[in-house]
VOBA-1610 file (N, C-alpha, C; in pm, whole numbers, padded with zeros to 5 digits, always signed):
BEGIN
Unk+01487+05975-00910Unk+01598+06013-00821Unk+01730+05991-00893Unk+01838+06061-00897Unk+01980+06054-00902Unk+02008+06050-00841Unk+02133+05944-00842Unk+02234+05917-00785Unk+02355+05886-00818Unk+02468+05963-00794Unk+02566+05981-00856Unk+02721+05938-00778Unk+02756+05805-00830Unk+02913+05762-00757Unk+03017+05855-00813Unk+03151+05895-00716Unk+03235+05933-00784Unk+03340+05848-00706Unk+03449+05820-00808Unk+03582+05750-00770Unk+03610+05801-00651Unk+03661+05717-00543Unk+03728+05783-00470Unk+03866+05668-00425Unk+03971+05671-00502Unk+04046+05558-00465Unk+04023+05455-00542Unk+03963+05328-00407Unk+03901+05195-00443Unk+03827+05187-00420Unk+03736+05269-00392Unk+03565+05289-00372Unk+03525+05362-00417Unk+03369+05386-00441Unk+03271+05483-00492Unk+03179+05553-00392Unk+03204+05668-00376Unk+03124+05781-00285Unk+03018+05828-00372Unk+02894+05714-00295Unk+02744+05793-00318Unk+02704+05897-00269Unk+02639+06022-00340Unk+02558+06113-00327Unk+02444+06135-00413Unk+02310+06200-00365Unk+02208+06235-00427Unk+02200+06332-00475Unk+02252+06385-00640Unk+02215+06480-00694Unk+02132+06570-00702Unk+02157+06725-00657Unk+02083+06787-00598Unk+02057+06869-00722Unk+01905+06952-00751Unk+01848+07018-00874Unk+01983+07123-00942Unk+02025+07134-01081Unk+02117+07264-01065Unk+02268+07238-00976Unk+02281+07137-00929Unk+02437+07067-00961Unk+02539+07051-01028Unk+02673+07095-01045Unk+02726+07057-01110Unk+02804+06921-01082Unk+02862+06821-01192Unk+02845+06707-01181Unk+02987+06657-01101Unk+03007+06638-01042Unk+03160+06591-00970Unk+03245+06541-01075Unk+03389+06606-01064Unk+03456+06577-01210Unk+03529+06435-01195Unk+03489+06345-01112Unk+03550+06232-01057Unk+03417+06125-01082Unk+03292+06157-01119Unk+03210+06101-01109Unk+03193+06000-01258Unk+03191+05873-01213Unk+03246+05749-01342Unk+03041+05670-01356Unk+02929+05689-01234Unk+02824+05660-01218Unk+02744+05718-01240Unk+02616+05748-01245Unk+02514+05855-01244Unk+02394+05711-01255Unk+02308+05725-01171Unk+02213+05567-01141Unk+02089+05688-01160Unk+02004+05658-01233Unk+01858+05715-01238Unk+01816+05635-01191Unk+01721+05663-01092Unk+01589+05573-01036Unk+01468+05636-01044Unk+01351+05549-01097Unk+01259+05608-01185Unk+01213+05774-01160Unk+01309+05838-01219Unk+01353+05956-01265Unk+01223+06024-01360Unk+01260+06186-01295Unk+01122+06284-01384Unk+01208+06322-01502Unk+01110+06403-01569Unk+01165+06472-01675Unk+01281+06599-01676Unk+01265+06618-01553Unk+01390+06744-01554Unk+01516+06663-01482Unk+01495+06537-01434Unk+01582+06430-01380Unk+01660+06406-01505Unk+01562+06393-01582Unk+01642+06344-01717Unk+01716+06465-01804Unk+01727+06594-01803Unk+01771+06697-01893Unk+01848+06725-01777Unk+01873+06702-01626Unk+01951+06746-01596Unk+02083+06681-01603Unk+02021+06524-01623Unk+02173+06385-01713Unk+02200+06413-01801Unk+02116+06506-01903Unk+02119+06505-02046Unk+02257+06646-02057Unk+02165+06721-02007Unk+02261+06825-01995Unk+02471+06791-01941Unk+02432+06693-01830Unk+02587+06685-01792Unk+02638+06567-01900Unk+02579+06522-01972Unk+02650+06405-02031Unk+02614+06428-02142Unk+02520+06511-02228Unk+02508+06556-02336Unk+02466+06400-02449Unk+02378+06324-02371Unk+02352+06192-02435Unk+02214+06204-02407Unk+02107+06140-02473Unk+01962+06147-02440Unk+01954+06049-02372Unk+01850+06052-02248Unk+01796+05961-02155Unk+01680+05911-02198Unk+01619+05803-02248Unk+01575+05726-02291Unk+01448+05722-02158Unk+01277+05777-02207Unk+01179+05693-02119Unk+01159+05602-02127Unk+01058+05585-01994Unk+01018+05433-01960Unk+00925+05407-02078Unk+00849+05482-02168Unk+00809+05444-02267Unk+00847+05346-02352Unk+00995+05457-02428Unk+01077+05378-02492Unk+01161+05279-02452Unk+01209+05259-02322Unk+01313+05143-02328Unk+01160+04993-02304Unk+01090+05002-02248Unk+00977+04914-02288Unk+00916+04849-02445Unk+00895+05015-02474Unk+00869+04973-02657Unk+00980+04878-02750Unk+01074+04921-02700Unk+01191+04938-02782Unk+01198+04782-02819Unk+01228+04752-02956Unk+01226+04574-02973Unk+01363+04501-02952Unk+01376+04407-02917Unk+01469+04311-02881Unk+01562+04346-02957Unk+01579+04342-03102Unk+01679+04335-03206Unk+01722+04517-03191Unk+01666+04580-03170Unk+01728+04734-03131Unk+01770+04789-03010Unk+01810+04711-02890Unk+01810+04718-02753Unk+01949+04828-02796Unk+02073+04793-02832Unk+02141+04791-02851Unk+02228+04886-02975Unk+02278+05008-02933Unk+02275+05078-03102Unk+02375+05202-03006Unk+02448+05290-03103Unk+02529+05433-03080Unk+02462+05533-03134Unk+02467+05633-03016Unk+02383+05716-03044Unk+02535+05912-02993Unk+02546+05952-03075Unk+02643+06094-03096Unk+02769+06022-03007Unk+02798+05931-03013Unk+02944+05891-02914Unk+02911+05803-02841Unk+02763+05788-02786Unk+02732+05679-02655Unk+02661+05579-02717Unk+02714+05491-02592Unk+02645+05367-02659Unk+02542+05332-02574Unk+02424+05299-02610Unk+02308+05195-02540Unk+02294+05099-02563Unk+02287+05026-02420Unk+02277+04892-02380Unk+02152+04899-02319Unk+02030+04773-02340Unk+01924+04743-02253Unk+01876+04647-02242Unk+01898+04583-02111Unk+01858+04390-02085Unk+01754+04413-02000Unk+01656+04321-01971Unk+01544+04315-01886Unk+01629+04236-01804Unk+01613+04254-01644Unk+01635+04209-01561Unk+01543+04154-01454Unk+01564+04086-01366Unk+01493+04015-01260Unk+01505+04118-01193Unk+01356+04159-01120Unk+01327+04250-00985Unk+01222+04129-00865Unk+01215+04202-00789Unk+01106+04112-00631Unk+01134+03985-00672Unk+01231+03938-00715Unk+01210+03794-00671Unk+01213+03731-00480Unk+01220+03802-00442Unk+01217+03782-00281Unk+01038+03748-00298Unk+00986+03789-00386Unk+00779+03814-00344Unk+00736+03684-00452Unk+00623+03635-00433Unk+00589+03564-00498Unk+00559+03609-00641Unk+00514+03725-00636Unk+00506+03837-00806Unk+00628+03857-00889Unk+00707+03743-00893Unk+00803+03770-00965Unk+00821+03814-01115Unk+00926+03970-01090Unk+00919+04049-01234Unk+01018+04047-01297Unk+01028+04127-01443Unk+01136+04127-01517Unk+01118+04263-01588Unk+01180+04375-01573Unk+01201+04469-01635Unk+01330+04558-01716Unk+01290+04623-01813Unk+01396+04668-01892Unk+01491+04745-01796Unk+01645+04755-01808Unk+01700+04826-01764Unk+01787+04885-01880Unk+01855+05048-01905Unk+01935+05096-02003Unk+02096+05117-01929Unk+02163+05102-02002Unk+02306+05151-01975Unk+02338+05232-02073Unk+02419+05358-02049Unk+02448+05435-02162Unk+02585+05427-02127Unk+02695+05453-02206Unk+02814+05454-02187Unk+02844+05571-02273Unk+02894+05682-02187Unk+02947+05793-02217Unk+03051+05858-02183Unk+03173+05846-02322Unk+03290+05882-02260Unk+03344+05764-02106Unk+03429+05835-02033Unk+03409+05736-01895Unk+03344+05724-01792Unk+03173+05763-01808Unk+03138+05753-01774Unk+02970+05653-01770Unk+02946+05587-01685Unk+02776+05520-01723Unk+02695+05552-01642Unk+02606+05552-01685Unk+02425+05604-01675Unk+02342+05509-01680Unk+02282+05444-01565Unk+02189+05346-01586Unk+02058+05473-01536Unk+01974+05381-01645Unk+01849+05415-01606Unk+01704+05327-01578Unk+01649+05283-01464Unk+01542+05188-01431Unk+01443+05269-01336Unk+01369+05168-01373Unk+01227+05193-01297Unk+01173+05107-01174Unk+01300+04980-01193Unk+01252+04860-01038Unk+01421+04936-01010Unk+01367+04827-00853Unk+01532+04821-00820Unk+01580+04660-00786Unk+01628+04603-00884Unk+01683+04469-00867Unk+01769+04484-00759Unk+01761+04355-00724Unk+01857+04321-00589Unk+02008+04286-00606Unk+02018+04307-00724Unk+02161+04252-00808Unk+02199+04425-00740Unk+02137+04514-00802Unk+02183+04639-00796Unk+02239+04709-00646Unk+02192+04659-00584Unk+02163+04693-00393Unk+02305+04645-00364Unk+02296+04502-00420Unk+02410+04422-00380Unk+02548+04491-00415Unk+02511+04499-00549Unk+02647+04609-00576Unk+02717+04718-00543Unk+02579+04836-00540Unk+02600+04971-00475Unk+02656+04929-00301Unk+02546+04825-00259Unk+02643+04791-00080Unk+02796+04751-00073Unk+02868+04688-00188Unk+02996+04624-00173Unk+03083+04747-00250Unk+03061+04801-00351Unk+03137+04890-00370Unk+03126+05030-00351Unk+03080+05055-00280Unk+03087+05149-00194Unk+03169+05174-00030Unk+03227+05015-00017Unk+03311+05020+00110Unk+03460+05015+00044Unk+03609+05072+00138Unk+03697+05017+00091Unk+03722+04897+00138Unk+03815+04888-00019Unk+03864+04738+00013Unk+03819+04680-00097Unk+03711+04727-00130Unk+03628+04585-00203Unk+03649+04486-00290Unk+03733+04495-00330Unk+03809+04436-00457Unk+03720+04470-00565Unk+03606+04530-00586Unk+03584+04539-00726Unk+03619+04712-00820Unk+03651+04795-00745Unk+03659+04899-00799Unk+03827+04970-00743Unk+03863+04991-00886Unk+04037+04991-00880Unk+04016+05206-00888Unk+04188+05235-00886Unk+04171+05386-00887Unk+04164+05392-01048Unk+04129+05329-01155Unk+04153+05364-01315Unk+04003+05299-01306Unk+03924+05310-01263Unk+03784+05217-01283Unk+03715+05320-01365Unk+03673+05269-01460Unk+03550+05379-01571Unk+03431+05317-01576Unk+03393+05379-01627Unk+03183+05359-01666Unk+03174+05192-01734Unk+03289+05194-01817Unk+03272+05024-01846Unk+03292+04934-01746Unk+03392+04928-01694Unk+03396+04823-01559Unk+03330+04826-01460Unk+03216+04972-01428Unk+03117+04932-01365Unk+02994+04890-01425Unk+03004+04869-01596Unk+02870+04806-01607Unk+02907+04648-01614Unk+03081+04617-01619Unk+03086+04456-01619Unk+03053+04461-01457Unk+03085+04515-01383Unk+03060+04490-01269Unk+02879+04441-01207Unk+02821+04553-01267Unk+02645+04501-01276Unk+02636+04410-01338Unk+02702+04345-01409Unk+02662+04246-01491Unk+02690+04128-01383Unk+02832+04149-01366Unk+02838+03988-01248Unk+02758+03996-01180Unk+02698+04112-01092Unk+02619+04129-01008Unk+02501+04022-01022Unk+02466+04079-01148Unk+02333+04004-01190Unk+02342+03862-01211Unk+02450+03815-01275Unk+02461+03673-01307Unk+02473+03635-01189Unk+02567+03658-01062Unk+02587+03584-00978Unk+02435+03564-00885Unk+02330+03707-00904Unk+02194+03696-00830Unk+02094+03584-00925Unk+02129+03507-01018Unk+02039+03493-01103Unk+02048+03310-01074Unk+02237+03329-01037Unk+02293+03169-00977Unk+02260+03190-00843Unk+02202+03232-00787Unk+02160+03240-00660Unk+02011+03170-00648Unk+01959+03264-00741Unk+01790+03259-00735Unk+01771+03093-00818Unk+01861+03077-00924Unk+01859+02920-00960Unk+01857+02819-00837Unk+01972+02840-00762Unk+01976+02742-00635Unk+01854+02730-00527Unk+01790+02822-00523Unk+01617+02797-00483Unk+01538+02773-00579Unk+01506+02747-00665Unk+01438+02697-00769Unk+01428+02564-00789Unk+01580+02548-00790Unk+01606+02371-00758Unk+01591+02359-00647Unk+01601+02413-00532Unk+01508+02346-00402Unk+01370+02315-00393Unk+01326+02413-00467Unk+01184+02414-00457Unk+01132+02304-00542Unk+01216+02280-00675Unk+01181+02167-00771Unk+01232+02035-00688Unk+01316+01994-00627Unk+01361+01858-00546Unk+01218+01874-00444Unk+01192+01968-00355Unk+01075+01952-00231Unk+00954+01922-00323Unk+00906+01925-00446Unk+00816+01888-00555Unk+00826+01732-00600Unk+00934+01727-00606Unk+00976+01613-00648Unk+00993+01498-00576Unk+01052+01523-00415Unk+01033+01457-00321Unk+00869+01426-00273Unk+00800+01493-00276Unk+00648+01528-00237Unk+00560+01416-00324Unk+00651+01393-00493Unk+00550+01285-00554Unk+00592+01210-00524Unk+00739+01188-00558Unk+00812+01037-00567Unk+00813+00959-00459Unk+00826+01023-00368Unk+00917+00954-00182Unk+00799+00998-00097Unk+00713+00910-00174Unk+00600+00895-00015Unk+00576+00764+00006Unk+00554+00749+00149Unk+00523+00657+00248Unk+00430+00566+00228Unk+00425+00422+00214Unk+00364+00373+00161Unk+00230+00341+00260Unk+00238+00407+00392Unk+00143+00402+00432Unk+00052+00560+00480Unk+00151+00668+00384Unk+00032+00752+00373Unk-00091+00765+00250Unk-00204+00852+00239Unk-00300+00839+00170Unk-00272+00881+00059Unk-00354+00855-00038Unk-00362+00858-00182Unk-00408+01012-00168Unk-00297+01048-00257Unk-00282+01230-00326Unk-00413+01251-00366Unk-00501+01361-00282Unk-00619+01378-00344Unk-00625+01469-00409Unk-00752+01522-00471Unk-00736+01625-00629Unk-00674+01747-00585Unk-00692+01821-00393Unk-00637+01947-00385Unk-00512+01922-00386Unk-00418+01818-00358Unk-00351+01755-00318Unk-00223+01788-00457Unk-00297+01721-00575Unk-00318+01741-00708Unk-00260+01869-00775Unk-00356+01953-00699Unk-00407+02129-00776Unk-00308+02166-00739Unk-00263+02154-00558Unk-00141+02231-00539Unk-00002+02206-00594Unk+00002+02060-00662Unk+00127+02028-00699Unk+00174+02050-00844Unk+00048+02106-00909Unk+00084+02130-01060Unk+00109+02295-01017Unk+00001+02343-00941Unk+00039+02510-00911Unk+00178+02537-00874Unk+00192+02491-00802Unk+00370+02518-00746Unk+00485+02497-00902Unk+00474+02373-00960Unk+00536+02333-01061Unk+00523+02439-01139Unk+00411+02488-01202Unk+00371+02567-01317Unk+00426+02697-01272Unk+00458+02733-01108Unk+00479+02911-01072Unk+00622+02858-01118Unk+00687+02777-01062Unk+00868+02751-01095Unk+00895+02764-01265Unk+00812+02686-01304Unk+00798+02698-01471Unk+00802+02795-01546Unk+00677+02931-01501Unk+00695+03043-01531Unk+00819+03154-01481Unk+00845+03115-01378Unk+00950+03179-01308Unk+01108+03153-01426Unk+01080+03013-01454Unk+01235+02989-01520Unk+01221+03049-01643Unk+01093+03072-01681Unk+01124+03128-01828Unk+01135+03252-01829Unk+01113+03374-01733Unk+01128+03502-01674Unk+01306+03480-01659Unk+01351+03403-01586Unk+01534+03385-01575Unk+01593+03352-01734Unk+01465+03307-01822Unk+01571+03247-01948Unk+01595+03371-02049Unk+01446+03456-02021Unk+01493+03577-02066Unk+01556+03716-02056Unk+01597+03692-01889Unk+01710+03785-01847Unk+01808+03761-01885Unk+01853+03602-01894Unk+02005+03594-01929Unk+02043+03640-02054Unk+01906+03561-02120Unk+01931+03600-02276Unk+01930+03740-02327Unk+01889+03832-02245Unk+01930+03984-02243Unk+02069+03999-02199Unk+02103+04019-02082Unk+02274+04015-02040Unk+02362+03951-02131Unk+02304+03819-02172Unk+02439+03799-02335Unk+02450+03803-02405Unk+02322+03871-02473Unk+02323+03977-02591Unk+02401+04102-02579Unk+02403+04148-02425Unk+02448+04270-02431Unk+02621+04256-02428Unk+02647+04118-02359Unk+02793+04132-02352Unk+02830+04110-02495Unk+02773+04056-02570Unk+02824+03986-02737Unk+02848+04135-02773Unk+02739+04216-02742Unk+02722+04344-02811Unk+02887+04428-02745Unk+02891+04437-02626Unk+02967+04482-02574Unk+03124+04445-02615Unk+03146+04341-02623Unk+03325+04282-02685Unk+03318+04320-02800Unk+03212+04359-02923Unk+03190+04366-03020Unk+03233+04574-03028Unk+03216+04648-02922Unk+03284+04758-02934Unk+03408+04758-02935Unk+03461+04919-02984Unk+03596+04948-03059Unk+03680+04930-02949Unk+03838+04899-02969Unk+03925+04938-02833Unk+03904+05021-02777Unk+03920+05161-02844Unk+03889+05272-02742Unk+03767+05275-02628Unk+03671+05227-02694Unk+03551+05216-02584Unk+03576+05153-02463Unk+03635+05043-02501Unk+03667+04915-02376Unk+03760+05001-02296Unk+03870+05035-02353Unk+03993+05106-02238Unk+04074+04987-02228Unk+04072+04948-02117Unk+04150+04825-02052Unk+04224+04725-02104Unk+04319+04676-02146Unk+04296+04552-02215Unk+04262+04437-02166Unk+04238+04392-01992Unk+04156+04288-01958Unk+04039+04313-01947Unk+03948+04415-02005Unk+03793+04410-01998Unk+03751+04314-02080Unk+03845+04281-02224Unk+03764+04190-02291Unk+03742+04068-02221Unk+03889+04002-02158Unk+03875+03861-02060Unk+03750+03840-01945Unk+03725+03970-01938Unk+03627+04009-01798Unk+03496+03952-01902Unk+03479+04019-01955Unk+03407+04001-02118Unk+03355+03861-02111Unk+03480+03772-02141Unk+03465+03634-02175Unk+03440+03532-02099Unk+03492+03583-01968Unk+03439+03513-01872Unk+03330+03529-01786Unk+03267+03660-01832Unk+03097+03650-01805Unk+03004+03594-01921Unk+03040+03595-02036Unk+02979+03474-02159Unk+02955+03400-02095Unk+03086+03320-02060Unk+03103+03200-02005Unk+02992+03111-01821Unk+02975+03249-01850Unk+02934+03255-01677Unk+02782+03225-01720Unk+02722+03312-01820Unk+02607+03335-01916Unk+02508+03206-01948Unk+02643+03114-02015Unk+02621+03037-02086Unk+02610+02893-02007Unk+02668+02910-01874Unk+02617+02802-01796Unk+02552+02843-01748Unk+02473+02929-01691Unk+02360+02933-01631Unk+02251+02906-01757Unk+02223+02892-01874Unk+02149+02895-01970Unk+02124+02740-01998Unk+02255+02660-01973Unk+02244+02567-01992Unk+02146+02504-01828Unk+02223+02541-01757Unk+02161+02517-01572Unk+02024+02547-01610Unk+01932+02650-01674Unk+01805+02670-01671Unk+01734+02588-01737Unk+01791+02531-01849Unk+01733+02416-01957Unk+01744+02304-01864Unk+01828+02308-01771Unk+01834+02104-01723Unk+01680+02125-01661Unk+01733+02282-01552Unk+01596+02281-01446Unk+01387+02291-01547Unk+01431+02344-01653Unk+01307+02366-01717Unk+01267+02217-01762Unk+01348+02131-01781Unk+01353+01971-01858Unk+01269+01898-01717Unk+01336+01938-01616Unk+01262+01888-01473Unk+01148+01895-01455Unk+01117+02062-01451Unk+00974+02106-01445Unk+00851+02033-01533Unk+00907+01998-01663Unk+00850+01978-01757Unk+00781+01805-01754Unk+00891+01716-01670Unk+00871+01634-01640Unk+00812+01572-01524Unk+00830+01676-01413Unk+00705+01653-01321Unk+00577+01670-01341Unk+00549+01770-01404Unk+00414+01815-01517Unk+00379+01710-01555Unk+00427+01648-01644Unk+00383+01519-01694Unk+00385+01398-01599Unk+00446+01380-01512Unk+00445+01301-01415Unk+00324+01311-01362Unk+00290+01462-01251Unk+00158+01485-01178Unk+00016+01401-01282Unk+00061+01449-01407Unk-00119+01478-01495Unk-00087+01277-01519Unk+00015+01247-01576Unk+00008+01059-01565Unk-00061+01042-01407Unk+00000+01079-01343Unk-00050+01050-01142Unk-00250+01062-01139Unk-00226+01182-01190Unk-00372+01224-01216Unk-00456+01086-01271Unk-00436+01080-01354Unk-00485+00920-01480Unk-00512+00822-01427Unk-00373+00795-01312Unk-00385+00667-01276Unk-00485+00645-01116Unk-00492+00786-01067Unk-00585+00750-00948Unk-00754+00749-01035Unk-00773+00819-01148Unk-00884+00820-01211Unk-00927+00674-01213Unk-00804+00604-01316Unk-00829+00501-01330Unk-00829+00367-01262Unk-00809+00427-01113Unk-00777+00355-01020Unk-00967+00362-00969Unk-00983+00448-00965Unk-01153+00460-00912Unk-01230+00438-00965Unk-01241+00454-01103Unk-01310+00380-01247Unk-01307+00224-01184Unk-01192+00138-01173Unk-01141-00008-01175Unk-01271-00032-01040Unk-01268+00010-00982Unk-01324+00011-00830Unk-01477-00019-00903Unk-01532+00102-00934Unk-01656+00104-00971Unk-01725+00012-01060Unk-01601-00066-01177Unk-01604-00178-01262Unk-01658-00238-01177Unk-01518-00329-01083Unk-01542-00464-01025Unk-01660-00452-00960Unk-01710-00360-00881Unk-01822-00315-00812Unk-01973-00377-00870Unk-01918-00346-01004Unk-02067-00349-01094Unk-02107-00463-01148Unk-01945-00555-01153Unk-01936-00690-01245Unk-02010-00779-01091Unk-01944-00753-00996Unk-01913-00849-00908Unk-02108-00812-00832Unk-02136-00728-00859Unk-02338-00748-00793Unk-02415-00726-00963Unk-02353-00777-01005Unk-02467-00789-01142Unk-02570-00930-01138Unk-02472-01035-01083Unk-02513-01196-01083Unk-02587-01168-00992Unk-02578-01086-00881Unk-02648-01177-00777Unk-02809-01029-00774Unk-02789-00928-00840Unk-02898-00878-00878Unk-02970-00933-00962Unk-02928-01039-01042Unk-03016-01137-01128Unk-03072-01231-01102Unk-02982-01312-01008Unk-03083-01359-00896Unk-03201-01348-00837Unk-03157-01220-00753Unk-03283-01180-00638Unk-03358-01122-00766Unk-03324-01072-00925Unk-03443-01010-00996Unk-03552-01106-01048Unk-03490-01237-01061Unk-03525-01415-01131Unk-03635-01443-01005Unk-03614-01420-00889Unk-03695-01466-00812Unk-03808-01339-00675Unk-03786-01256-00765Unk-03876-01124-00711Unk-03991-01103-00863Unk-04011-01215-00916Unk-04126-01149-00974Unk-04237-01209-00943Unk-04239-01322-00835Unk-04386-01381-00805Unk-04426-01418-00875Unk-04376-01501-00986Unk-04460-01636-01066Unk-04512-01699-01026Unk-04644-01765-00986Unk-04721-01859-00921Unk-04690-01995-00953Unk-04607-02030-01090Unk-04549-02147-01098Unk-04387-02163-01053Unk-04389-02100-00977Unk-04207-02138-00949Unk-04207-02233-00840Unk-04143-02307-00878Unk-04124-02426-00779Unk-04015-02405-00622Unk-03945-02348-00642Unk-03900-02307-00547Unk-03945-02181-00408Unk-04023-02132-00463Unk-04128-02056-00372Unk-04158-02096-00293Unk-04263-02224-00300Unk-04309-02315-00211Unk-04231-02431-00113Unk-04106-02416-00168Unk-04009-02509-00074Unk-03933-02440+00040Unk-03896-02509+00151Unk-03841-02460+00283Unk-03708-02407+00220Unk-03625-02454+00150Unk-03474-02476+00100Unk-03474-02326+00033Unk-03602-02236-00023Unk-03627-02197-00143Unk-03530-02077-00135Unk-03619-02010+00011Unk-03466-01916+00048Unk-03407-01880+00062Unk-03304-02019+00178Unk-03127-02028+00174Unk-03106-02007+00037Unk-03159-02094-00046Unk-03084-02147-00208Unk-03079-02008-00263Unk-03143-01963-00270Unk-03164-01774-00327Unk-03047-01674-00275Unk-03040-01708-00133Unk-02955-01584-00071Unk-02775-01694-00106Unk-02787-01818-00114Unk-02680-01868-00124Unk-02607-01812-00303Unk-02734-01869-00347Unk-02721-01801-00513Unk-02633-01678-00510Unk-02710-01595-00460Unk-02639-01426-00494Unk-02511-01400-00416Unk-02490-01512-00276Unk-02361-01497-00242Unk-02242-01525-00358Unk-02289-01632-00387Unk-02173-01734-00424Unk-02183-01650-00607Unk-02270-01612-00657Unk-02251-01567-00771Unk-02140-01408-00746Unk-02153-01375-00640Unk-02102-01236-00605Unk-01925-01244-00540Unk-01941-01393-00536Unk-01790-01400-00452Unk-01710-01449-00562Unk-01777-01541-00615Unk-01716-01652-00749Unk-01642-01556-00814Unk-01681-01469-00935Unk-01655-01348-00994Unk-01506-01254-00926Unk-01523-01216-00794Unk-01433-01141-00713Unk-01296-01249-00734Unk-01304-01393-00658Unk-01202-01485-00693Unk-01150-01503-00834Unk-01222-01477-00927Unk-01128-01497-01030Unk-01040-01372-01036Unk-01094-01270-01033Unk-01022-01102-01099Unk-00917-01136-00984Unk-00893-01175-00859Unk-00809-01174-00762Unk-00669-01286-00845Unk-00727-01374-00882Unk-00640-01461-00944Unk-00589-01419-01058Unk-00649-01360-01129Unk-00556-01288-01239Unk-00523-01176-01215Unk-00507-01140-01111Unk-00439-01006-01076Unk-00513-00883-01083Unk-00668-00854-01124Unk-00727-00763-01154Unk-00721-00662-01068Unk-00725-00774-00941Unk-00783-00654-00809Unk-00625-00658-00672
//
């Protein structure tokens, strides 16, 4: 599908590009959404830049995201999509910058993007001026994204504190964490885990692309505060990168926390089964000393012979328990 903003003022008037259109001479947007092949020659045709498949912007390697191609430039960061679903994704997105105009082309629809197209598309918005070009709406997707990415961080760390609260701050009179108990608490940890490293490599796409981006000629930029816009999404970049390392350092340490937790109830039930074994060994030696029916045992034949037997295996079975209690064993 196309979809094509054109300036209007301080807003952008969406319409759906219809087959055999000509392109609105005000139009600074053109949004492909996973777009056919005549979708694409009919961008190609108005912007005279090649549209890039889902093939290639997938194939395409990290160190080449980024390159000029007859006047335009391509840009392509993987971005966060469904993070609302537990299937959380990350897919390539392209920006072409042509002349004053940009061309994204994707195959999800991030929620960064929704967010954007909903706010600038009303007046007023403060983000789209009457001199707005194809570059300031791709810094504009860009905040978009960083600010959805500091969003989706701030549940992450909820979810890592309700993890964290769950081992640390329990009740000393509820029960000992059992193994499902266990399973679910490394599962949860390990989905946040994978999740942050899906966010470490979106960002690290978006600030590749801005490095790439300040790194074009004046003319490209236009503006002369796009570069500041520029610098203060680095900046924006670069704390969230750092924010993902504290939260990944967390993750990493409850992990190790749970599997120590793990160890110590092991070895908490092992200890059990010890004393268990130390503490009826004596007095199974006992009753084994006097269950074999020797015809010379002197105690057989006595009234006392009995008590003395069952007293034996008490007192050998308690004796044992009192010491480990006194040195702290048990």
């Amino acid at each position: 599908m196309i979809y094509v903003y054109a300036l209007q003022d301080d807003y952008l008037m969406p319409s759906a590009a219809l087959a055999g259109a000509e392109l609105p001479p005000n139009a600074v947007w053109i949004d492909l959404i996973n777009p056919t092949h005549d979708e694409d020659v009919q961008v190609e045709n108005w912007t005279k830049a090649t549209i890039p498949t889902h093939e290639d912007m997938i194939e395409i390697e990290e160190s080449s995201r980024f390159y000029a191609e007859n006047g335009a430039q391509y840009l392509t960061a993987s971005i966060l999509h469904s993070t609302e679903l537990k299937h959380h994704g990350i897919a390539p997105v392209s920006f072409i910058l042509t002349g004053k105009r940009l061309v994204t082309v994707r195959y999800t629809e991030p929620k960064a993007f929704t967010l954007f197209i909903g706010r600038a598309t009303k007046p007023g918005n403060g983000l789209i001026t009457p001199r707005c070009s194809g570059i300031s709406i791709l810094l504009g997707l860009v905040e978009a994204v960083t600010d959805r990415i500091a969003d989706i961080l701030e549940g992450v760390a909820g979810d890592i504190d309700v993890n964290s609260h769950a081992i640390f701050r329990r009740s000393e009179n509820d029960k000992p964490m059992t193994t499902k108990n266990f399973r679910d608490s490394l599962n949860n940890i390990g989905i946040q885990g994978a999740f942050l490293s899906k966010i470490r490599e979106s960002i690290a796409g978006v600030s590749r692309l801005l490095v790439y981006t300040a790194a074009m000629p004046e003319e490209a930029l236009g503006k002369k505060d796009i570069r500041a816009t520029i610098k203060s999404l680095e900046r924006d970049t670069q704390s969230l990168s750092t924010y993902v390392d504290f939260l990944s350092n967390k993750v990493t340490f409850l992990l190790d926390t749970v599997v120590g937790l793990i160890s110590i109830e092991q070895n908490a039930i092992i200890k059990i089964f010890s004393v268990a074994a130390v503490a009826f060994m004596p007095p199974t030696l006992v009753a084994s000393i006097y269950g074999m029916n020797f015809h010379f045992m002197p105690e057989l034949d006595k009234v006392w012979g009995y008590p003395m037997a069952i007293g034996l295996m008490i007192a050998s079975a308690v004796i044992p328990l009192l010491i480990f209690r006194k040195k702290g064993w048990l």
